[in-house]
C-alpha positions in Angstrom: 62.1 126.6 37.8 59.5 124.7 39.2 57.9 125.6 42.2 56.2 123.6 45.4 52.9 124.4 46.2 51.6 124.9 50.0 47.5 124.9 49.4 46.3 126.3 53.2 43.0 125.4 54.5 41.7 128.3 56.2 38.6 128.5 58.2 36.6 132.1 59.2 35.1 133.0 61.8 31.8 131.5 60.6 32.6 127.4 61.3 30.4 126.5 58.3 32.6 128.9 55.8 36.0 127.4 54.7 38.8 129.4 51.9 41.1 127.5 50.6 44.1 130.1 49.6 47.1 128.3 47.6 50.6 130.0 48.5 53.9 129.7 46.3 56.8 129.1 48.4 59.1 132.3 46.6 62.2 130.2 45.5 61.2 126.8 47.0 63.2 124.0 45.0 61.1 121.6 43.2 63.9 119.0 45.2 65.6 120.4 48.1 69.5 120.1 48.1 70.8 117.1 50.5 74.3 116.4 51.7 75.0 114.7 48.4 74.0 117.2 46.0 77.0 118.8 44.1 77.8 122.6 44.5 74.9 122.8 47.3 76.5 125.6 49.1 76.5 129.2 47.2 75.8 130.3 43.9 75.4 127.0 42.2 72.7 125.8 44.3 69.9 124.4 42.2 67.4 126.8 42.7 67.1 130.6 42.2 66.6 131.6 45.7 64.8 134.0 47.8 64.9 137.3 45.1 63.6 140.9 45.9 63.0 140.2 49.4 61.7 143.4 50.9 62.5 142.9 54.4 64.1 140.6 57.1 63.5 140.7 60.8 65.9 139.8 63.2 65.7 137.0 65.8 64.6 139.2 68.6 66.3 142.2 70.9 67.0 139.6 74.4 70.4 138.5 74.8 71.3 135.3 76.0 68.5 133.4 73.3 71.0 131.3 70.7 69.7 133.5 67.3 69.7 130.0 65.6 66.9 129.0 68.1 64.8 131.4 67.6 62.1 132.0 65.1 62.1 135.0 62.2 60.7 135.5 59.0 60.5 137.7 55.6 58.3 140.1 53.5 58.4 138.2 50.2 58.6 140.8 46.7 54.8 140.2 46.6 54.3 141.7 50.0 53.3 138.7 52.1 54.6 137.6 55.6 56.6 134.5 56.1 57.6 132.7 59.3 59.9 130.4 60.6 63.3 129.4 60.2 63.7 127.7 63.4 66.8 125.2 64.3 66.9 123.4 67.4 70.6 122.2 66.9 72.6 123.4 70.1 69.3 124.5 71.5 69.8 124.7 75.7 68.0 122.0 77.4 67.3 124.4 79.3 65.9 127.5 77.6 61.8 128.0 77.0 61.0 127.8 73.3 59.5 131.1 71.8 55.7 129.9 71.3 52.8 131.3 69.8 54.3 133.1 67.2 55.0 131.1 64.3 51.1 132.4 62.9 49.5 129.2 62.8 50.0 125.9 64.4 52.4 123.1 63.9 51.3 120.2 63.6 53.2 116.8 64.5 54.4 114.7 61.9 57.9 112.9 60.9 58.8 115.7 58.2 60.8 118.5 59.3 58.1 120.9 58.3 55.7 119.9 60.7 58.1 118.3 64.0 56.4 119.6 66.9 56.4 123.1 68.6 59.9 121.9 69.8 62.0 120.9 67.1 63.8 122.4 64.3 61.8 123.6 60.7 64.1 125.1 58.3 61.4 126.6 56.1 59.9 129.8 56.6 55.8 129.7 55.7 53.4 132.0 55.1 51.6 133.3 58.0 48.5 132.0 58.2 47.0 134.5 60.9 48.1 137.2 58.4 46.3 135.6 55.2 43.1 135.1 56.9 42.9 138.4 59.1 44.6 141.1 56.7 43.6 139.4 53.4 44.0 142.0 51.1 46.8 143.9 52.5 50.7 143.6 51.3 53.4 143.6 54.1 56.9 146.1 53.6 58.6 145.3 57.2 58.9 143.0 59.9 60.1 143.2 63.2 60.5 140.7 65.9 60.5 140.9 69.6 61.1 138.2 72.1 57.7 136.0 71.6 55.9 138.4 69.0 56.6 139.9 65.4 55.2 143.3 64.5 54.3 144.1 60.7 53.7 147.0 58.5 51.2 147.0 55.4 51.3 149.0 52.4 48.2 150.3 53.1 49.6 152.0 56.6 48.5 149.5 59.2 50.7 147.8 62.1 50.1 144.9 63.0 51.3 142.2 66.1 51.2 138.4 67.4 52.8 136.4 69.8 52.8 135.6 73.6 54.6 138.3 75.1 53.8 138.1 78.3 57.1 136.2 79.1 59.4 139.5 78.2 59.8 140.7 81.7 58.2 138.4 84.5 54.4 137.9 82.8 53.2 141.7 83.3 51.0 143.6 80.5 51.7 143.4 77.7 51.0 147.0 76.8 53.4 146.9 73.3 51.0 144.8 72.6 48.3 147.4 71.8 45.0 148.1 72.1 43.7 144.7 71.4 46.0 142.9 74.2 44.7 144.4 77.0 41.9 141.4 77.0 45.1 138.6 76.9 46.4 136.9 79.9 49.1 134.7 79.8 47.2 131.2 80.4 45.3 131.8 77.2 45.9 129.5 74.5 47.9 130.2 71.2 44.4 130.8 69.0 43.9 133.5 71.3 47.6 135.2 71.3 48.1 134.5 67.5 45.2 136.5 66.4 46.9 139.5 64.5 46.2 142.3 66.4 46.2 146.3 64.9 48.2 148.9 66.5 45.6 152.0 65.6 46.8 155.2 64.3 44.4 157.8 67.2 43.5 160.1 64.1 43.4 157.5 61.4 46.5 158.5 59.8 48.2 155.9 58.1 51.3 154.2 59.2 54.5 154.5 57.5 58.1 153.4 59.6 58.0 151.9 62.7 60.7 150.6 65.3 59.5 148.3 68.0 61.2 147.0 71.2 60.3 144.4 73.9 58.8 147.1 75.9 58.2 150.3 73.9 57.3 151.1 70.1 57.6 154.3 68.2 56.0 154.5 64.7 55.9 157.5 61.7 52.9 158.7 60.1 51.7 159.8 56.8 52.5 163.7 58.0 55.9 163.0 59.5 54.8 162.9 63.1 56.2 160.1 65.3 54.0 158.6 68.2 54.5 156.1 71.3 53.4 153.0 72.9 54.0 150.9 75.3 55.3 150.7 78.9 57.3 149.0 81.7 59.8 150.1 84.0 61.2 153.5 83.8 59.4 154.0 80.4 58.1 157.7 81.0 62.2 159.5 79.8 61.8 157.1 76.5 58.2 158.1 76.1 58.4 161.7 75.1 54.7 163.1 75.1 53.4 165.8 76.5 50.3 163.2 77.3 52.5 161.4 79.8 53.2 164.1 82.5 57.0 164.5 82.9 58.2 163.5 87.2 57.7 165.7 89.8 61.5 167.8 90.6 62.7 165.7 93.1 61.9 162.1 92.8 63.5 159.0 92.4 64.1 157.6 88.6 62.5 154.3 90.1 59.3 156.2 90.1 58.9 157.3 86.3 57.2 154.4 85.0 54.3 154.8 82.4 52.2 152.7 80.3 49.6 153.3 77.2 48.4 151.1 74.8 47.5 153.5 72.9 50.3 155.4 70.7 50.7 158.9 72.0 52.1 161.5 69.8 55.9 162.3 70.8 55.7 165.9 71.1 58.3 166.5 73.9 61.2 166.2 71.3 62.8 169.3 69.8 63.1 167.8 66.4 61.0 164.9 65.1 63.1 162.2 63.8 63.3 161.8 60.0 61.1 158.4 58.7 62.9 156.1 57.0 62.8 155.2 53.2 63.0 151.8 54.5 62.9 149.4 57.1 66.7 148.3 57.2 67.7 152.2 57.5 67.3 152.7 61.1 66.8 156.6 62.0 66.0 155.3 65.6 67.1 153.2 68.4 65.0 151.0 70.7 65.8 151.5 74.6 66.5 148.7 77.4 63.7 150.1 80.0 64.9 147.5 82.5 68.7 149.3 82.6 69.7 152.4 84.8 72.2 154.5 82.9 75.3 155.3 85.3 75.3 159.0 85.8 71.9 159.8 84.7 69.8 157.7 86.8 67.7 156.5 83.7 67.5 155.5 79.8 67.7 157.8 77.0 66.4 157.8 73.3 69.0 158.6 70.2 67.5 159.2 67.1 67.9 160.7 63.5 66.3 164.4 63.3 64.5 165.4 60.4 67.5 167.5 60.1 70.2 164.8 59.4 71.3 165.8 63.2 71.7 163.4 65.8 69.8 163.8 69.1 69.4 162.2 72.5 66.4 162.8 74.8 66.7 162.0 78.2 66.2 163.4 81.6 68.3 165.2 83.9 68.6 163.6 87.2 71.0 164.4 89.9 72.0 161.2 92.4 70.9 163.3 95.2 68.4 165.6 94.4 66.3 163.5 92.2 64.6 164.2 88.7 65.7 168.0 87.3 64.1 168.5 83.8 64.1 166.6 80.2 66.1 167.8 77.0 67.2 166.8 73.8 71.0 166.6 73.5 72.4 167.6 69.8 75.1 165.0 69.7 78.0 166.9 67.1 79.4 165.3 64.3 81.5 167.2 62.0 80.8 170.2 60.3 78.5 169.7 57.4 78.2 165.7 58.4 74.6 164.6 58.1 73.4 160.6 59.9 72.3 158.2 57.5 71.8 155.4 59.6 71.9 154.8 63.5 72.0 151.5 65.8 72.8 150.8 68.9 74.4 147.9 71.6 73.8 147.1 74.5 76.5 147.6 77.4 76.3 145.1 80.5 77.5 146.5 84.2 80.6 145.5 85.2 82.4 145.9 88.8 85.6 145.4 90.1 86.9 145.4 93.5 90.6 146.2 92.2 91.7 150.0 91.3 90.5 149.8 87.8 87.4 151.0 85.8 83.7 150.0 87.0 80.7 150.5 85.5 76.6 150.7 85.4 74.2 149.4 82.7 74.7 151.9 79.5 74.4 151.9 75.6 76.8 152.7 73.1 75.3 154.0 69.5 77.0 154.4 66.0 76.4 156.3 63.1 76.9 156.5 59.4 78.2 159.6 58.2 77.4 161.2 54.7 81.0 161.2 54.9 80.7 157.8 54.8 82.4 157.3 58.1 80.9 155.7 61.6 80.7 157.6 64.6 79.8 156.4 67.8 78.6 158.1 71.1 78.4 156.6 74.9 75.4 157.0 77.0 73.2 159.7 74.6 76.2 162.0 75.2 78.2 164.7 72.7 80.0 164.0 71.0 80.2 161.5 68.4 83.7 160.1 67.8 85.0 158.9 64.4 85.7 155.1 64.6 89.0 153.9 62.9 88.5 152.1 60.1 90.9 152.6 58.2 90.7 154.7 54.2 87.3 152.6 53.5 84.1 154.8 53.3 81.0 153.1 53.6 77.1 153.0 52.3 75.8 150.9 55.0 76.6 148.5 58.3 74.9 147.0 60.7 76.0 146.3 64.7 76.4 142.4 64.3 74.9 141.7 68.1 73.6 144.4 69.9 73.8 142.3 73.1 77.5 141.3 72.7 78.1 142.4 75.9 76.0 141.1 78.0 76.1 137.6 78.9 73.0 135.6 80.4 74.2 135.4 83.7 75.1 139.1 83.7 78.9 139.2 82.9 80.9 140.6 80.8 83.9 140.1 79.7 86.9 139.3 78.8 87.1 142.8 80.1 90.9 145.2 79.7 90.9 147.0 83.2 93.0 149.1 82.1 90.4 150.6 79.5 87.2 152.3 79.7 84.3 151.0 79.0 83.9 153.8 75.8 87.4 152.2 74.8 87.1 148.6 74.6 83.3 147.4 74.2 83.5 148.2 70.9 80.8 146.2 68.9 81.5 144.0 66.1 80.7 146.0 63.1 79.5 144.3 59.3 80.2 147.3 57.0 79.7 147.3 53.1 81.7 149.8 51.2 80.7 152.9 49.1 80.0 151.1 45.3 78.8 147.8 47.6 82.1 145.8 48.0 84.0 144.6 49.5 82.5 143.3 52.5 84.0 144.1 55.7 83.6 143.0 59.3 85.5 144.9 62.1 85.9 143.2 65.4 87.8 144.4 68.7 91.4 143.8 68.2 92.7 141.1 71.1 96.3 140.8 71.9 97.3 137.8 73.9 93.4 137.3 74.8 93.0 140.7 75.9 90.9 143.3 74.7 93.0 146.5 72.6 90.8 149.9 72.6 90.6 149.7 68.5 89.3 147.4 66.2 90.7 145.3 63.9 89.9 144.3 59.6 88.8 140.9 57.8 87.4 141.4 54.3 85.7 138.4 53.1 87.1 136.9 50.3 84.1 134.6 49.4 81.5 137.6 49.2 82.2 138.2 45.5 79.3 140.1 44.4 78.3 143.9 45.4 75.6 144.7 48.0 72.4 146.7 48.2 71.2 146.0 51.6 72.3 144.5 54.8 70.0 142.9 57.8 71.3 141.6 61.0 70.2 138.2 62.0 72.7 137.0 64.4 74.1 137.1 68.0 77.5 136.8 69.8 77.3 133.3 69.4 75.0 131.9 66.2 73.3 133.2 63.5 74.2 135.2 60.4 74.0 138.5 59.0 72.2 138.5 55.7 73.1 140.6 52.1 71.4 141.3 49.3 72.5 141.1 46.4 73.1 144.3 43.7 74.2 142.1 41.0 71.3 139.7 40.8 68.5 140.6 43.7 69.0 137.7 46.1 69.7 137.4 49.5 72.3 135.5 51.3 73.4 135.1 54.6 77.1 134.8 55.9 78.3 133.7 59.3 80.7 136.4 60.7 81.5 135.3 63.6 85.8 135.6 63.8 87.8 134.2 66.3 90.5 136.3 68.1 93.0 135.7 65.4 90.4 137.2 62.8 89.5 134.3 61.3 86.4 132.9 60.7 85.6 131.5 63.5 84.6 127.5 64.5 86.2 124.3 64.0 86.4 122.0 61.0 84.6 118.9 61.0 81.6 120.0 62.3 78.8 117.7 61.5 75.7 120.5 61.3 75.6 124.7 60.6 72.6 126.8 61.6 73.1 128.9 58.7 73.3 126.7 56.2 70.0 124.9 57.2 68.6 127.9 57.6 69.6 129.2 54.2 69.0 126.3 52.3 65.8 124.9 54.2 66.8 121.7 55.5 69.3 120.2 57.9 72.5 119.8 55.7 75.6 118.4 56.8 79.0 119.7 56.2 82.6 117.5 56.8 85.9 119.7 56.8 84.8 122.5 54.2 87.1 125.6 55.0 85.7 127.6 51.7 81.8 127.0 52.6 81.5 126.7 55.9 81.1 130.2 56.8 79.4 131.5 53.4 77.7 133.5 51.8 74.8 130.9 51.1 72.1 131.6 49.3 68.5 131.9 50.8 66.3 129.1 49.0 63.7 128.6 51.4 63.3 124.8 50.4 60.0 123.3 51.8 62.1 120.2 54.6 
């Protein structure tokens, strides 16, 4: 297969010293696939594809940004850090483009590689930042926040980039670290794409990590899991006994905290276990900015060391105030152990009718050794088994943890005769025990509204057993991406159904985010029922 070469000119910090470091695009074409090229979508593309890809990251934890839009990237088998992917089709007139992240700048041109900070690049390229300032390190995860990606080496080092100071208003960026305490938010991009470490305070090395928009939380080499980070009402999902717990009495709006440095998270009756790796979540990120009904505040749900499940929050009365913290057990059956845990997002809801109303909450699932999913509302016991049907699964993923909550705050189409627990039930991409088949689950509609179960569609055009599964998608856009058992490479699917549990979208579309994404430049599809949903395989063609 012949490859296309990317040769980088790098300069150093000295302006008289230049490197020139050539890159190999992993599974670049040596001719990318056009519109008229036979067999373009799936297995018979002409080119190998993306193979042993170690990591995806997702688009980014804020709801209400088209996934599409946004940028992501991979760890290639070698270990280095690529970044990209971004499609402007659909893009909101009216949205801000994530900026400062892509790891080196884009330059203008009439390719789609280089189309302005603005427009859409299909290709995901090496990070440039990451080449020059970690030069002899190798990558095994990447995350991505709104504005920023956060990386793991190897050799135990985390790493970040990106302007967020546009998460929540423009305040401090304190996830960002030590090294972003210096960063405003009228500095340029040479100043917020410098890669920036997230420092072990013992030197221990780094090895799992689960970063939000606000807070981080990352393992060691010895099993102990530390903190970072800040923002509104961060102190109940900051466990350390270095951040001093409210006084008895006050309000939940008064518990914020903030540390750039990671603090060890010594409040929790059981540690969380580290992952083998990054895709097998053992804990979930929290919205600071959303006041659980009940409780007054967030709460953390993680994987114990154990195989228990646990939830740390505070006790808080609506009248008298802040009581205590504790970590809940959350029960599963006897003998069940978690493998996996993740989490969505619930939005508020109110009515002024006699019918169920709500606050800001989460709801969290969890794969059984039983091979069943369990989920849990609000970090409180205990977990219920989800209907499924007879299928037992190895892994799944929650498709869009911000489902249910729409930009301008809605959500809906809401069943008012339900609970919340009952009917915001997240759509669910599941993988059986053996790797097939492939399953989505979606909440069952009946006459456009919402049932309190889900319902079943097996794909029929994912023909090949799975090894890993990566969410890269939201409500509206995007894909979820598999791997591959049979052969190693990575695909990504659009699962979107409709509420007649079909794949959803209209025929005759002229353009797909997924396949440009997938196959690295802006390909058009006319009236293809079999291909236009996928899987497609990842190529990473150089547009």
């Amino acid at each position: 297969m012949k490859t296309r070469i990317l040769l980088f000119i790098v300069f150093c910090q000295s302006l008289l010293a230049t490197a020139q470091i050539t890159v190999t695009l992993p599974g670049a074409c040596a001719t990318c696939p056009n519109s008229s090229t036979p067999n373009v979508l799936g297995e018979l593309a002409p080119c190998n594809g993306l193979s042993n890809v170690r990591d995806f990251s997702a688009f980014g934890y804020k709801y209400g940004n088209p996934a599409g839009s946004m940028i992501s990237g991979f760890i290639s088998n070698e270990g280095r850090v690529y970044v990209g992917w971004f499609s402007q089709e659909g893009f909101p007139a009216s949205s801000t483009n994530e900026i400062c992240i892509n790891g080196w700048e884009r330059l203008s041109s009439n390719t789609g590689l280089y189309s302005g900070s603005g427009s859409s690049m299909h290709t995901a390229l090496p990070a440039r930042n990451v080449l020059v300032d970690a030069p002899s390190q190798t990558f095994k995860a990447i995350q991505k926040i709104t504005n920023g990606f956060f990386i793991l080496s190897d050799q135990g080092k985390i790493y970040n980039w990106g302007r967020m100071f546009f998460n929540y208003g423009g305040g401090t960026v304190y996830i960002g670290g030590p090294a972003s305490s210096t960063l405003n938010a009228q500095q340029d991009c040479s100043a917020h794409q410098k890669l920036r470490e997230i420092p072990h305070p013992d030197g221990k090395l780094w090895k799992a990590m689960q970063v939000g928009d606000d807070v981080g939380y990352a393992a060691d080499e010895d099993g102990n899991w530390w903190c970072w980070g800040g923002g509104f009402a961060a102190k109940v999902v900051m466990p350390s006994r270095s951040i001093p717990l409210p006084s008895v009495g006050s309000s939940w709006y008064a518990v914020s905290a903030s540390t750039y440095t990671p603090v060890k998270m010594d409040r929790l009756r059981v540690q969380p276990r580290v992952p083998q790796s990054d895709d097998q979540q053992t804990i979930v990120v929290p919205r600071l900015a959303q006041r659980i009904s009940g409780s007054g505040s967030e709460f953390l749900s993680y994987i114990g060391v154990d195989g228990n499940v646990y939830s740390y929050q505070y006790k808080y009365d609506q009248n008298k105030g802040f009581l205590s913290d504790t970590t809940l057990q959350i029960t599963l059956p006897d003998t069940v152990k978690a493998v996996k845990i993740q989490r969505g997002y619930a939005g508020s809801y109110a009515t002024t009718i006699n019918a169920p109303s709500w606050d800001y909450g989460t709801i969290d699932y969890v794969l059984g050794t039983d091979g069943n999913i369990y989920k849990f509302v609000d970090g409180l016991p205990p977990a219920v088994k989800v209907d499924l049907g007879t299928y037992k699964f190895q892994d799944f993923i929650v498709r869009d943890p911000w489902q249910f909550l729409a930009p301008n705050g809605t959500v809906g189409p809401i069943n008012s005769a339900l609970s919340r627990s009952d009917q915001l039930l997240y759509s669910l991409d599941l993988v059986v025990q053996g790797g097939a088949p492939f399953i989505s689950a979606t909440r069952a509609m009946l006459s456009g509204v919402p049932q309190a179960r889900y319902t079943l569609y097996v794909w029929p055009t994912v023909d090949f057993k799975i090894s890993k599964i990566w969410p890269c998608s939201d409500t509206d856009t995007g894909f979820t991406i598999l791997k591959s058992a049979d052969n190693n490479h990575s695909y990504a699917i659009n699962t979107r159904l409709s509420d007649a549990l079909e794949p959803y979208g209209s025929l005759g579309s002229t353009y797909n985010k997924s396949i440009n994404i997938s196959l690295g430049t802006l390909w058009f599809y006319y009236n293809n029922a079999s291909n236009a949903y996928g899987p497609y395989k990842l190529i990473n063609c150089q547009n």
